[in-house]
N, C-alpha and C positions, 0 to 999 in steps of 0.2 A: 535470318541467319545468313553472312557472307559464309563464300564457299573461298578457300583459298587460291589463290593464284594456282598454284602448283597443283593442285587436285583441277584445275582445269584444266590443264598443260595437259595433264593424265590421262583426263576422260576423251580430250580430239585425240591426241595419239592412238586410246586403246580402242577409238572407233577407227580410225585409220585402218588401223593391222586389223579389225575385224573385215571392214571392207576387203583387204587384200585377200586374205583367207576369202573369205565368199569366190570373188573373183577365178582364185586358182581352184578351187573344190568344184565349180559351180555344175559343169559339165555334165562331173561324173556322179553329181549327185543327180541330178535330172536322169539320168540315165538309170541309175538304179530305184530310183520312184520308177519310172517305166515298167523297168522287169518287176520290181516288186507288185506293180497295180493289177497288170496282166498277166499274172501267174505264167513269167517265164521258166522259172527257176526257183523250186519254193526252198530249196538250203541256201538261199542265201541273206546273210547275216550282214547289214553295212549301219556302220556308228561313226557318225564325226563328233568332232568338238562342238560343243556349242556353236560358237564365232561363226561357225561354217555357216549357220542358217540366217535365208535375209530377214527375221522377224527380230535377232538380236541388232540389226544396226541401227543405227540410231542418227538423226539429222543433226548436227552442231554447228555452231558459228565457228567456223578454223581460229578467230580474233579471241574472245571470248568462251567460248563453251560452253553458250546458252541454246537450249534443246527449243525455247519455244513454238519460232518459228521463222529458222532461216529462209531463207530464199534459195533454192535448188543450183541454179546456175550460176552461183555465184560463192553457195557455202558462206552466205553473211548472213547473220543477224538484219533485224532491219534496222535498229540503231547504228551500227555499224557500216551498214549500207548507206546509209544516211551521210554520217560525215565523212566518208571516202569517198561517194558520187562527187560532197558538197566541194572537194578538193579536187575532182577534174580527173581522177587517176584513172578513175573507172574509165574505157574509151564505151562512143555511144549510148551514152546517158547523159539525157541531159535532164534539168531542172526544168520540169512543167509549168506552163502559167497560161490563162484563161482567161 
C-alpha cells in the first residue's frame, strides 16, 4: 500500500509542531512530575495535550516521511542519505572505500 504524497507532507509537519509543543511545555512538565512524585502539593491537578509528551514524537525522514530509520543528525532516511551524500551537498561525508 503507497502512502500519498500529501499524507506525508502531513505526518513530518504534524511531528514537527509536536516537537515544538514538547519543547515549550517541557520545563513545566518536569516540574510538576516533581511536585506530583514528592508529595509537594497534593490539589494539584496538571493535563496537557497529548503532543506535549516525548513518547508521542515520532523520528521521520523531513524528505520522505519514512519512520523506519532515520539518522538523528541529519533527520534523513538512509536512502535518502544515501543520494544526497552521493551528490556532495552533505559537507563532511565522504564516500568510504577500503
Amino acid at each position: 500500500m503507497k502512502i500519498n504524497y500529501r499524507i506525508k507532507r502531513y505526518l513530518v509537519r504534524k511531528d514537527f509542531f509536536r516537537r515544538v509543543d514538547f519543547l515549550k511545555k517541557e520545563k513545566k512538565l518536569f516540574l510538576y512530575k516533581i511536585i506530583y512524585k514528592y508529595n509537594i502539593c497534593k490539589k494539584i491537578n496538571y493535563k496537557f495535550k497529548k503532543n506535549v509528551y516525548f513518547t508521542r514524537i515520532k523520528n521521520r525522514c523531513m524528505y520522505t516521511g519514512k519512520t523506519g530509520f532515520p539518522l538523528r543528525t541529519f533527520r534523513l532516511s538512509r536512502i535518502c542519505f544515501r543520494e544526497i551524500a552521493s551528490f556532495g551537498t552533505i559537507t563532511s561525508v565522504k564516500k568510504s572505500s577500503w
